[in-house]
ZAMARGU-4260 file (C-alpha; in steps of 0.2 Angstrom, whole numbers, plus 5000, padded with zeros to 4 digits):
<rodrens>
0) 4994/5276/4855 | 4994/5258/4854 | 4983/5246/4869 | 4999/5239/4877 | 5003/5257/4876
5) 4989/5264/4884 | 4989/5250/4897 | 5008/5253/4901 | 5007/5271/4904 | 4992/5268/4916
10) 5001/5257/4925 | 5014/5267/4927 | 5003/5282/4931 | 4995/5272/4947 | 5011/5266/4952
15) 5018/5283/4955 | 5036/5288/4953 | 5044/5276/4965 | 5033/5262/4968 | 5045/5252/4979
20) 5045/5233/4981 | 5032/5223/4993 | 5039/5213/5006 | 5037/5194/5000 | 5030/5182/5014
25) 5040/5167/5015 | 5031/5158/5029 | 5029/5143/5019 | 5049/5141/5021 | 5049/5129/5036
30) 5064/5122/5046 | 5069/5103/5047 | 5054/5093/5051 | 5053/5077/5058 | 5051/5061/5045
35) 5038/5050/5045 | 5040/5036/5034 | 5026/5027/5037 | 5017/5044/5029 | 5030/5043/5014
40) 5024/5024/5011 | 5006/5027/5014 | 5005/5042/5000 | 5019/5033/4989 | 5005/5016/4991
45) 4990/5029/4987 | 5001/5034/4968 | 4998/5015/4965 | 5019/5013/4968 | 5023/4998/4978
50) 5035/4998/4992 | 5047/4986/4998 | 5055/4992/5018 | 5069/4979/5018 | 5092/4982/5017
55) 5090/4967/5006 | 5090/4977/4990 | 5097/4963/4977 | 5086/4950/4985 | 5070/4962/4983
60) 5078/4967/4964 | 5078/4947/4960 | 5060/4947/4965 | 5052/4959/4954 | 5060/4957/4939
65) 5061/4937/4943 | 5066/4933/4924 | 5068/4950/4916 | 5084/4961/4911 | 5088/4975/4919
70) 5097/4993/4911 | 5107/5003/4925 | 5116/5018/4927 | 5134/5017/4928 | 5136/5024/4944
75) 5123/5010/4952 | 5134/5000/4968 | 5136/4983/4960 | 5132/4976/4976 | 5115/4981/4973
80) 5112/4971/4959 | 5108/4952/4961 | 5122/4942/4953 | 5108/4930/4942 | 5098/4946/4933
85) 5107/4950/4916 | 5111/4972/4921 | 5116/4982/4905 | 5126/4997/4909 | 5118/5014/4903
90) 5136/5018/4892 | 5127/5029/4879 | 5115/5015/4874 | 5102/5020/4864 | 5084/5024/4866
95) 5077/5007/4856 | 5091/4998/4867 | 5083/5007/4883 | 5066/5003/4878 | 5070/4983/4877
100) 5075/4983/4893 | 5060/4973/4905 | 5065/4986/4919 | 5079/5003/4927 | 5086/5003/4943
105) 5090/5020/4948 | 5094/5027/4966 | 5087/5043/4970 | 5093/5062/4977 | 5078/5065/4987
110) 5060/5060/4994 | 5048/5072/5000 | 5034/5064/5015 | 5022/5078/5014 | 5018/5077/4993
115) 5024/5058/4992 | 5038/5061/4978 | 5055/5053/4974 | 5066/5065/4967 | 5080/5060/4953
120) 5094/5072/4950 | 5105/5063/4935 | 5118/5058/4950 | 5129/5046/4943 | 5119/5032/4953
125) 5104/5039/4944 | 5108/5041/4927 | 5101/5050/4913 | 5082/5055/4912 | 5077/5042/4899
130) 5083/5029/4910 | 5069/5030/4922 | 5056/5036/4905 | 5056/5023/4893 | 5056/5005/4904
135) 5038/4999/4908 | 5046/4994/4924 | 5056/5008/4937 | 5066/5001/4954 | 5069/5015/4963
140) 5080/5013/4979 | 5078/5025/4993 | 5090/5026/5009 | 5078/5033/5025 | 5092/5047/5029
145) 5085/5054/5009 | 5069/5056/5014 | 5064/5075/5021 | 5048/5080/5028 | 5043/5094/5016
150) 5045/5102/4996 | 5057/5118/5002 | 5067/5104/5013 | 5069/5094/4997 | 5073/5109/4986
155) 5087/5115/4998 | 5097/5098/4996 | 5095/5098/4976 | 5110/5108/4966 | 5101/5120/4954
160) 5104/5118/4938 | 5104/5098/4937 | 5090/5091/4925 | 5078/5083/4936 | 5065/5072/4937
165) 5052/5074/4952 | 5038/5058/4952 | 5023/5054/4960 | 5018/5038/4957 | 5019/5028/4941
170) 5016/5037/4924 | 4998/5041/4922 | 4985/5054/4916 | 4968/5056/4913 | 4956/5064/4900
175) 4940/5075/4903 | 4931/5059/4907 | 4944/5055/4920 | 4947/5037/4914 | 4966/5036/4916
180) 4976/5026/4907 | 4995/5023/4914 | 5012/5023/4907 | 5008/5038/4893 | 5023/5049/4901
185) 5035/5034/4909 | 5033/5018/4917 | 5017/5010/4922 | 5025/5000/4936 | 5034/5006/4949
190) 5044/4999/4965 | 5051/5010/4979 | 5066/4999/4989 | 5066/5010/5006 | 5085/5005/5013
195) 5078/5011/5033 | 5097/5001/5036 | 5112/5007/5029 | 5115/4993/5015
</rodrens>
């Protein structure tokens, strides 16, 4: 008899003959919570993201990227665009054309107050993951009525099966030393436009 025989057959021994399924406690499923977006900015701020509360979206777009070009999914409103900042459409461009791109405007599915995470589901308006990967530079814009108080909240209004893309801040990590070094996994900069008007 082999080990993972012999530790299958005591397993089976202990459970018995029908060892029924345990209740699962699912008290961490909570109803609809209030939203405090003050809380929302205050954790997305503490990621070292920076948030702009304002309806003016291409106003705030000109701003940041000031002289730069832009990359956008197709599905991006036009309107949210300002008219002066040269915006290449995400047709199927490829990952070098991406990359030369000084910043992404996405919108997002979902944000979440309680972890401080804007979550992207590859919605039109969103794009495909390496839209909001290989910019140094990520504009994210946020209406209020997307933001949710907790994870399962967030997790009920996302389709399952749609490739997503759950961020905390801008890309960063840190080695055993804990010097972190920023933009390893995505971009180093990132801007949240929080729409608290309907735009």
């Amino acid at each position: 008899m082999s080990s993972k025989e012999l530790i299958l057959s005591r397993i089976r021994q202990a459970l018995g003959t029908d060892p029924g399924a345990p209740d699962i406690p699912r008290a961490y499923r909570r109803g609809p919570a209030a939203v405090d977006l003050d809380l929302l900015v205050e954790r997305l701020v503490d990621y070292k993201a920076v948030v702009h509360r304002t309806p003016d979206i291409p106003s705030v777009i000109a701003e940041i990227i000031g002289a730069g070009s832009l990359v956008v999914p197709p599905g991006l409103p036009q309107e949210w665009l300002p008219p002066d900042v040269p915006a290449r459409v995400d047709d199927g461009l490829t990952a070098d054309e991406i990359a030369a791109a000084d910043g992404v405007v996405t919108a997002a599915a979902v944000a979440v107050v309680e972890t401080g995470t804007i979550v992207l589901d590859a919605s039109p308006d969103q794009g495909r993951r390496i839209l909001s990967l290989l910019p140094d530079l990520h504009i994210c814009v946020l209406r209020a009525d997307q933001v949710v108080a907790s994870v399962p909240e967030a997790v009920a209004r996302l389709t399952p099966g749609r490739p997503l893309t759950w961020i905390s801040g801008p890309s960063a990590t840190s080695d055993i030393e804990l010097n972190r070094v920023e933009g390893v996994h995505g971009p180093r900069n990132l801007h949240i436009v929080l729409v608290e008007e309907t735009a």
